[in-house]
N, C-alpha and C positions, 0 to 999 in steps of 0.2 A: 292399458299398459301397466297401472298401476296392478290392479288383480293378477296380470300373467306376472307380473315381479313377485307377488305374494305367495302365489299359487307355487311358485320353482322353490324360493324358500321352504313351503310346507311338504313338499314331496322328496327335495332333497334332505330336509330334518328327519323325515320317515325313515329316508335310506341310512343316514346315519345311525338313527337308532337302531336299524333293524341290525346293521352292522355290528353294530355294540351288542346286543342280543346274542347275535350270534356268536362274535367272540369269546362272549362272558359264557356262553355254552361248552363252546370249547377248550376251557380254560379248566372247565372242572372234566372234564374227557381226559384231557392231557393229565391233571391231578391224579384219577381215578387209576388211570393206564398204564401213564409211562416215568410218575414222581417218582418211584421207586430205585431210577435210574437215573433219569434226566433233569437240571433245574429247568422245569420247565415254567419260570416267569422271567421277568426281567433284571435277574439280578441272582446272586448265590453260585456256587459250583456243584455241580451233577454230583449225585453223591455215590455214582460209580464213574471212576474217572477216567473210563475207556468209553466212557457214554457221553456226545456232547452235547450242551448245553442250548435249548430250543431257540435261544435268543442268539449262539452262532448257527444253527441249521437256516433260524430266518435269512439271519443276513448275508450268507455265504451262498443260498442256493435260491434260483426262482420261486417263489412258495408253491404256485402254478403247476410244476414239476412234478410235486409230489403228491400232487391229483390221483394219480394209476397209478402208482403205488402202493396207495393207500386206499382204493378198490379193491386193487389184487392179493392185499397181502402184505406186508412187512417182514419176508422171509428172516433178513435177517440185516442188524447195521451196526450192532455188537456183540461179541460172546457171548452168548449167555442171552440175548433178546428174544423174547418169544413174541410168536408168530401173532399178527396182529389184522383184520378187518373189519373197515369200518364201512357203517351203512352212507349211502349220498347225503342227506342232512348233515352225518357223521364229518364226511368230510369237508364240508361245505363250512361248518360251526370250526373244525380245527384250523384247516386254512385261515380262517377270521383271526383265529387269534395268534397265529405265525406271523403272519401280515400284521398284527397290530403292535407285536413284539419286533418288527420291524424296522416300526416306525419310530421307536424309540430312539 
């Protein structure tokens, strides 16, 4: 009993980290891509201010959601946004860190 309790700890600490991994990937994706518009961490105002801020996108919409959207494309979600596709990893690492901005 003792090993299955240890065992759940060490796999669940993986997933954590993997978690965090992940986030911390998409964290510099969102930096890379979309800083230039959005405050994309937890804190500051978008520095185009028809652009909103990734920490209200978290918390306003299911992060889940923007799964297909961000397969397909990012036509468009303010003047002036260009068109945006991200690989599966891609989305996988950005979601991480929606979700993590979240949680805050």
């Amino acid at each position: 009993m003792r090993a299955l309790a240890i065992s759940i700890l060490i796999v669940a600490s993986c997933l954590s980290s993997a978690e965090a991994a992940s986030a911390k990937r998409g964290l510099v994706l969102a930096k890379e891509r979309c800083s230039a518009c959005h405050a994309v961490t937890g804190h500051g105002a978008s520095p185009d201010i028809k652009a909103p801020t990734f920490r209200r996108i978290a918390g306003q919409w299911p992060v889940e959601q923007l799964q297909e959207a961000l397969a397909e494309g990012i036509v468009t979600g303010h003047p002036g946004m260009p068109e945006f596709t991200f690989s599966p990893r891609e989305i996988d690492d950005f979601l991480a860190h929606l979700r993590r901005l979240r949680g805050r």
